[in-house]
Each structure stands twice: as structure tokens, then as C-alpha cells.
C-alpha positions in Angstrom: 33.9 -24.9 -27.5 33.1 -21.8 -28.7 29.3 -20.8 -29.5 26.7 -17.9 -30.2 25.1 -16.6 -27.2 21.9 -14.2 -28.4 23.4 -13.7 -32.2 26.9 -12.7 -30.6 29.8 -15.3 -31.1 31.5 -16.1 -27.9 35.2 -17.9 -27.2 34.1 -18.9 -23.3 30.1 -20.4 -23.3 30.5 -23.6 -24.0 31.7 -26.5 -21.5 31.7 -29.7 -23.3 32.2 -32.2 -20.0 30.0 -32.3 -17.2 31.0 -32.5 -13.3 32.2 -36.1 -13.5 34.6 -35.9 -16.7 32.4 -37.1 -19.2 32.1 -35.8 -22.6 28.6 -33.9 -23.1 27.3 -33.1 -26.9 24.5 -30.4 -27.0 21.6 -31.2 -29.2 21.3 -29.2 -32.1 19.2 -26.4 -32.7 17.4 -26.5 -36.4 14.8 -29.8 -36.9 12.5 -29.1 -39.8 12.3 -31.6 -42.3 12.1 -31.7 -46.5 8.5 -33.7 -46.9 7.6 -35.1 -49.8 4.3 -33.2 -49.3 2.3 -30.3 -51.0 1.4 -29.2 -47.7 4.8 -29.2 -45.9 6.8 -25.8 -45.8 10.1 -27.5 -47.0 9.1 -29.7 -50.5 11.6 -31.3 -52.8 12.9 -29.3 -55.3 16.1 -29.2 -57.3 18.3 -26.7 -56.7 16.6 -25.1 -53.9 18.3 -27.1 -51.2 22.1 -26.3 -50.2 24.4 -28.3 -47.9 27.4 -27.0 -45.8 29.7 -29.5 -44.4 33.4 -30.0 -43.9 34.9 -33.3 -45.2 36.5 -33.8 -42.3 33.4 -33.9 -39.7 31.7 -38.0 -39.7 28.6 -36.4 -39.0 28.6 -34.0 -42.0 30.2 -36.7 -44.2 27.0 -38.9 -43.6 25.2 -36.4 -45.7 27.3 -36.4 -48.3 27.2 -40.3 -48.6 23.7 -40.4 -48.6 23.7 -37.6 -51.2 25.9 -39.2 -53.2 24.1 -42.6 -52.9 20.4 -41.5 -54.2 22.5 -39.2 -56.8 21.3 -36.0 -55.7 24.6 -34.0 -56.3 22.9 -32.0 -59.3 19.7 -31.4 -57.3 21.5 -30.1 -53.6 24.1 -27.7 -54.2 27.9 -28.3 -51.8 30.1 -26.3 -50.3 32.9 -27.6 -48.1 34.3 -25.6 -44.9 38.2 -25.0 -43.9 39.1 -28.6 -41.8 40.6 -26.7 -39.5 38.3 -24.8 -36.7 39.8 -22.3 -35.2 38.5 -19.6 -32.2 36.1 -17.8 -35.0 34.9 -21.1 -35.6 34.3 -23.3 -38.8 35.3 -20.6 -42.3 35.7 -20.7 -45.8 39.1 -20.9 -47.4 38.6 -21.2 -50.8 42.1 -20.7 -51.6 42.7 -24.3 -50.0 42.4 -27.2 -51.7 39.4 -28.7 -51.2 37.5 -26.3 -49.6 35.1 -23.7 -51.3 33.4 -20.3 -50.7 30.6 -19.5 -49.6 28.4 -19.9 -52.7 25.1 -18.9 -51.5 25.4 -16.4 -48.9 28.8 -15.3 -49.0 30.3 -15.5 -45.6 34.0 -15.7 -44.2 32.7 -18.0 -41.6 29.6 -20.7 -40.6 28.6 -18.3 -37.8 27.1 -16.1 -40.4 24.6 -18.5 -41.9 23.5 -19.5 -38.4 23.0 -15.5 -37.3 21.4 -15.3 -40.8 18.9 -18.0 -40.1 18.4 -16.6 -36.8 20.0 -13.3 -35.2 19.3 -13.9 -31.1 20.3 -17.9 -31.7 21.9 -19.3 -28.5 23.9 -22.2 -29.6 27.0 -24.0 -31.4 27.3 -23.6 -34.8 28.0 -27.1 -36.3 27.7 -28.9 -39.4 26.3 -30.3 -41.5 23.9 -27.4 -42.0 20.7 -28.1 -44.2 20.1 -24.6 -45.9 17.0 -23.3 -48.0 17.8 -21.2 -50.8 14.4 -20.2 -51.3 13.2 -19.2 -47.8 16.9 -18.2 -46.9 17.1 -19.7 -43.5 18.5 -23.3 -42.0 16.3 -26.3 -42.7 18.0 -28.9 -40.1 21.6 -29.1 -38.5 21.3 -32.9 -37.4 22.7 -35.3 -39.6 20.8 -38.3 -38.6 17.8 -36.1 -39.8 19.2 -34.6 -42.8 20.3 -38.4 -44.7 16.6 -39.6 -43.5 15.5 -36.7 -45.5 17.1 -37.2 -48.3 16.9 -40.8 -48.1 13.3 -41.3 -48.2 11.7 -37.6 -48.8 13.5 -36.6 -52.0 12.7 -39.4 -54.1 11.4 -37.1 -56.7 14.8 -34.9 -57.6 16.9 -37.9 -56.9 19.0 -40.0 -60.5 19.4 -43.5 -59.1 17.0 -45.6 -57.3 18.5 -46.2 -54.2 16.1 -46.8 -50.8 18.5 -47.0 -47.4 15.6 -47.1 -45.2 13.4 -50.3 -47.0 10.4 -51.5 -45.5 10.4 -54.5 -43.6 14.1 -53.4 -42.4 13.3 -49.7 -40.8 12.9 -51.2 -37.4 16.1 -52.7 -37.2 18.1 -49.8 -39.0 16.6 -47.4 -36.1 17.6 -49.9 -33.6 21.1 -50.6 -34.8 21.7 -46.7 -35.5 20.8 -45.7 -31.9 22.5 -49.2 -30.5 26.0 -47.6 -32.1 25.5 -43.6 -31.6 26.7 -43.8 -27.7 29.4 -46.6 -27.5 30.8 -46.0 -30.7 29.8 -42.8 -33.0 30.1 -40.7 -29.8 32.2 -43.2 -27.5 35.3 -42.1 -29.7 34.3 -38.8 -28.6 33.7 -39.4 -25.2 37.2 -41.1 -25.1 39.7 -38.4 -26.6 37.7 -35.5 -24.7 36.9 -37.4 -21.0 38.5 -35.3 -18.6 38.8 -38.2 -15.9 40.5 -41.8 -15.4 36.6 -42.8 -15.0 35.1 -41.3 -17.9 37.8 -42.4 -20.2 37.7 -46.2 -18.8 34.0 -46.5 -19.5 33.8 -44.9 -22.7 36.4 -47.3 -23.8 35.0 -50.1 -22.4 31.8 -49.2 -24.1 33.7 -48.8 -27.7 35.4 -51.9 -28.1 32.4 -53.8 -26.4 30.6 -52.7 -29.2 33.1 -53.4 -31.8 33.4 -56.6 -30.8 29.8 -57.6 -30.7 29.4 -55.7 -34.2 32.3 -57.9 -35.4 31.0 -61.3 -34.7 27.6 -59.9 -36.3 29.0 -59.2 -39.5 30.8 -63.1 -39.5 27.4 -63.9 -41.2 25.9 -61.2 -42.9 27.3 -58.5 -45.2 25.6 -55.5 -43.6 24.7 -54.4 -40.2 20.9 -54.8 -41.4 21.5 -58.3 -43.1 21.1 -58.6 -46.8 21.0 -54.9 -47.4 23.1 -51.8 -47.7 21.3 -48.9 -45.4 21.3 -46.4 -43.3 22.7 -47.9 -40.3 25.8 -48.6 -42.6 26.6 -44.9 -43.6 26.3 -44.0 -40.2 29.2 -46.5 -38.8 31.2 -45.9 -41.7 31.9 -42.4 -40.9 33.3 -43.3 -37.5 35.0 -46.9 -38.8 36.8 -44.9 -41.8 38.4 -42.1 -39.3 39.5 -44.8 -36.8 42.9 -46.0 -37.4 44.1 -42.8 -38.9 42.9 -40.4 -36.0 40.9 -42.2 -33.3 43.2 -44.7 -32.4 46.1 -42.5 -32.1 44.6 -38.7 -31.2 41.7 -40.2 -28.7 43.2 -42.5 -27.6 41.3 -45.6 -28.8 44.0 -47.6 -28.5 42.9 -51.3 -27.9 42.9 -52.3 -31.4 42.8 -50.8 -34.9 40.0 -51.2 -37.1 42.2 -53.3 -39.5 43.1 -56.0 -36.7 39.1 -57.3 -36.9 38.4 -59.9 -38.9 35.3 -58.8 -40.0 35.4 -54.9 -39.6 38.0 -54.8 -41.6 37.1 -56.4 -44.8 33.1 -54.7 -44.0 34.9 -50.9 -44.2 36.4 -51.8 -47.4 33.2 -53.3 -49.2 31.8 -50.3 -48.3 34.2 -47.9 -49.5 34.3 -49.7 -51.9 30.5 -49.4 -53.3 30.1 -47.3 -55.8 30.1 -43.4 -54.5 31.0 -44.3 -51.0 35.0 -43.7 -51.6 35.1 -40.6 -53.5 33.3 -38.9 -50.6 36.4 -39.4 -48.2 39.2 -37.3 -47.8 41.7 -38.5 -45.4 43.8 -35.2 -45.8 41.2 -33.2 -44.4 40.2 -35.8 -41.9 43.9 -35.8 -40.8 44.3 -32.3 -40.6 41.5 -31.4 -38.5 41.7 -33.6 -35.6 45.6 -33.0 -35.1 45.0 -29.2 -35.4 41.6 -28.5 -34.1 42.0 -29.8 -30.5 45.0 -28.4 -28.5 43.8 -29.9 -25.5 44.3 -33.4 -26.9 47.4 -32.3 -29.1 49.1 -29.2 -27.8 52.1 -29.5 -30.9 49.4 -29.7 -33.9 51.8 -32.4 -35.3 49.6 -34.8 -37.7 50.5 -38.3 -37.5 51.7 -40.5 -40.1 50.2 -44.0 -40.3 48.6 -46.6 -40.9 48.9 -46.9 -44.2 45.6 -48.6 -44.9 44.6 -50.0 -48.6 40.9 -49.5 -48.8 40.8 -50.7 -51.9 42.3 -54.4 -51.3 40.1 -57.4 -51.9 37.2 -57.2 -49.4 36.3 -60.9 -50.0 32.6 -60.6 -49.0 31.0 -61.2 -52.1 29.9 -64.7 -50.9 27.9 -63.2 -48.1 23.9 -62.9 -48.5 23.5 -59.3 -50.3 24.9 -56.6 -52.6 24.9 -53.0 -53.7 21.7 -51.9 -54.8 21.8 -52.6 -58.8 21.5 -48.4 -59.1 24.6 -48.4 -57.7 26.5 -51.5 -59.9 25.2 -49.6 -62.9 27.1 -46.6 -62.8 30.6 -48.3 -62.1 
């Protein structure tokens, strides 16, 4: 993985497994937070606020759920990196469909942004990157910080009414977030990059352990939380949406797709089904990156075919306790 080292981009810093195989992801570097607050340095404010993702990425698509959800695409400004990341890293290919320039700051590639938020910065350059027009530097690179953000901080600049992080539920959506980051939101990870028989085993045992248990949960209740749609919802749909079309195949989760589970499968499409949850994915781009962006995992770049998966068939969870929240209903 390539990285800055002291504002200079390097091809060789960056091991991504540790001395017995397993896959190790580096914090991120940038934590500040938007606060609803006439006293914090980052306030909510249309159009000041500018988000840089690639549709591909499940941690930079959360953001764009979430932004979508609350109906703050007027209010944070977009633009969408190349889905495939070569040696100079993610860049902007605006002639590419689906992708964009640099709107803001004008840059051929992501490193820029980070080197113009900080020019000694020592680490990778990831995304989703929170950036502040106003103050010109990087609010936050962590997703699971950024939706909270804009979940329950930008209120103010915000069109529909949407609250992902209720009271009397925000215990359990921490809970159930941090219960699925390691076996499953990074456990695909840890399988397609574990560089021993070991590391891959547990990684996989830890995956479909938690799929399974996550299955029989949602037997009974709509959403992970119970009756309502949160949080802990856009962050497992990111990895469940990716899974048969890349993970299963490219990293080697291969003990059952997504669309074999009773329940999994019919919860994935009642979410992308919900009212601005589908229009936020783009399976090309999802497609394109995995296959191309890691020879060690896919020396030929080839990008495989299947499934072909109808997200839009009949869900049939209706009947279950729970539903969109009405914002959402309203606009379809």
C-alpha cells in the first residue's frame, strides 16, 4: 500500500499484514467533528462542507447513504474518485463515466488534498475524506465518524427528517456496529488479503459465524436494531451489497453467497430498496475496482461476471415490526 511519508508520496511504506499473515488496517489520521455548536470550529453550514469518495469503497459509500438519507446532497457538495487505484494512488478521471474532477481544489490525484490539509502528513491517503471549504483543510477521514456527523450534528442544513441514531436505540446501534466491524466489515478484508493458511481460516471462520448469527437475528425483526432503520444498517449494507459480486469470488469468501440466507437476503433488498439507498450503488465501479486494484489477489485484472442478483425483487418483510422513516416514504 502505498502512502505519504513527511508530505512525499511513497510506492514502498506501507505493509498491510503483520508477522503472522493477518491483515492490519491503519487508523486514520484526521478526527475533528461538524458540532452542532456556536462554539465548535467545524458548525453546520450549507455548502461549506465537501465530500470525496469513490463509489466503489464500502467505507466511503456509507457517507454517501447517510447523505442521501437526511437529504443533505444540496448542503455537502460530491465528487467521486477513478475506481481504480493505481501506484499514484486514488485520481480524478473526469473523462470516465461516473467519476468527476476535482471541484474544489483542483487536483489530478487524492494525495493532493491530504498534502494540502497537511504538508509533513505521514500516512495513507484514504477515503472518504471530510473537506472544509471554508478553512481549506480535512475535517475527518473516518467514515464511522463522518455518517455520525451528519447523522445527528447537521440537523439544521438537512431536507428530510431522518434520525439513524434515536434515543433509546444508540446503545445498541454502537454495539451492533462495533460487534460487525472485525468479523465482517473488515473480516472480508482480512480474508482476501491474509497472507497465511491461519489468518485466512480464522478470518473466515469469524465471517460466516457472524453472518449466521446476524441471519437468525433478523428471522424476527426487520433491522439489526429492531423496529428501526439506523446506523448499524448502512454500515452492514456496504459490505452485504459488495459480497456476492466481489467478496465471494475475489476474497475468497466462498462458503455461501449473501443470496443463499434466508434472511440476509431478503434484509439487503428492503434496504436497497428504501428510498435513496439504491441509487447510491454502482456495481460497475464496485466491480472494477476490486478486480483491478489488487494484483496480488488477481494478477490478470479480469472482472468477473456473476451473480446476477435482482435487488429489486419482492423483499417480503413488510410484515415484520418497523418501516422506513415516513421522510423517506414521502419522497417515493
Amino acid at each position: 500500500m502505498n502512502m505519504l511519508v513527511d508530505g512525499e508520496w511513497r510506492t514502498d511504506a506501507y505493509e498491510s499484514t503483520n508477522e503472522d499473515g493477518e491483515f492490519d488496517r491503519q487508523e486514520t489520521a484526521f478526527r475533528d467533528s461538524i458540532r452542532d455548536d456556536p462554539e465548535a470550529r467545524f458548525q453546520p453550514e450549507a455548502g461549506r462542507y465537501h465530500l470525496y469518495v469513490c463509489r466503489a469503497c464500502p467505507w466511503a459509500h456509507r457517507t454517501l447513504l447517510v447523505r442521501s438519507l437526511k437529504g443533505l446532497e444540496d448542503a455537502i457538495t460530491v465528487d467521486y474518485v477513478d475506481p481504480y487505484r493505481g501506484e499514484d494512488g486514488w485520481q480524478f478521471t473526469p473523462e470516465k463515466e461516473g467519476c468527476t474532477p476535482d471541484t474544489v481544489n483542483d487536483s489530478d490525484y487524492l494525495r493532493e488534498v491530504y498534502q494540502a490539509a497537511d504538508p509533513d502528513m505521514t500516512g495513507r491517503v484514504t477515503v472518504p475524506v471530510l473537506w472544509d471549504k471554508q478553512e481549506e483543510t480535512i475535517v475527518n477521514n473516518e467514515s464511522e465518524e463522518i455518517i455520525r456527523m451528519l447523522d445527528t450534528e447537521c440537523d439544521s442544513i438537512a431536507t428530510r427528517d431522518v434520525d439513524l441514531y434515536p434515543e433509546g436505540y444508540q446503545e445498541d446501534i454502537d454495539r451492533i456496529i462495533d460487534e460487525i466491524y472485525d468479523p465482517i466489515n473488515n473480516g472480508v478484508y482480512r480474508a482476501g488479503f491474509a497472507k497465511s493458511q491461519g489468518a485466512y481460516d480464522d478470518a473466515i471462520d469469524d465471517l460466516f459465524g457472524a453472518l449466521d448469527h446476524w441471519d437468525e437475528v433478523l428471522a424476527d425483526q426487520r433491522y439489526l436494531a429492531g423496529d428501526r432503520l439506523t446506523e448499524a444498517d448502512i454500515c452492514l449494507f456496504t459490505t452485504l451489497v459488495r459480497f456476492d459480486q466481489v467478496y465471494h469470488t475475489h476474497f475468497m469468501c466462498n462458503v455461501q453467497h449473501i443470496h443463499e440466507y434466508d434472511n440476509l437476503w431478503p434484509y439487503l433488498r428492503d434496504l436497497y430498496q428504501t428510498p435513496g439507498v439504491g441509487k447510491t450503488v454502482n456495481m460497475d465501479h464496485i466491480k472494477e475496482h476490486y478486480y483491478t486494484t489488487h494484483p496480488d489477489v488477481t494478477p490478470s485484472r479480469i472482472v468477473a461476471r456473476g451473480p446476477d442478483l435482482d435487488f429489486e425483487a419482492d423483499h417480503d418483510r413488510d410484515d415484520l415490526p418497523g418501516k422506513p422513516p415516513e421522510a423517506l416514504l414521502a419522497t417515493q
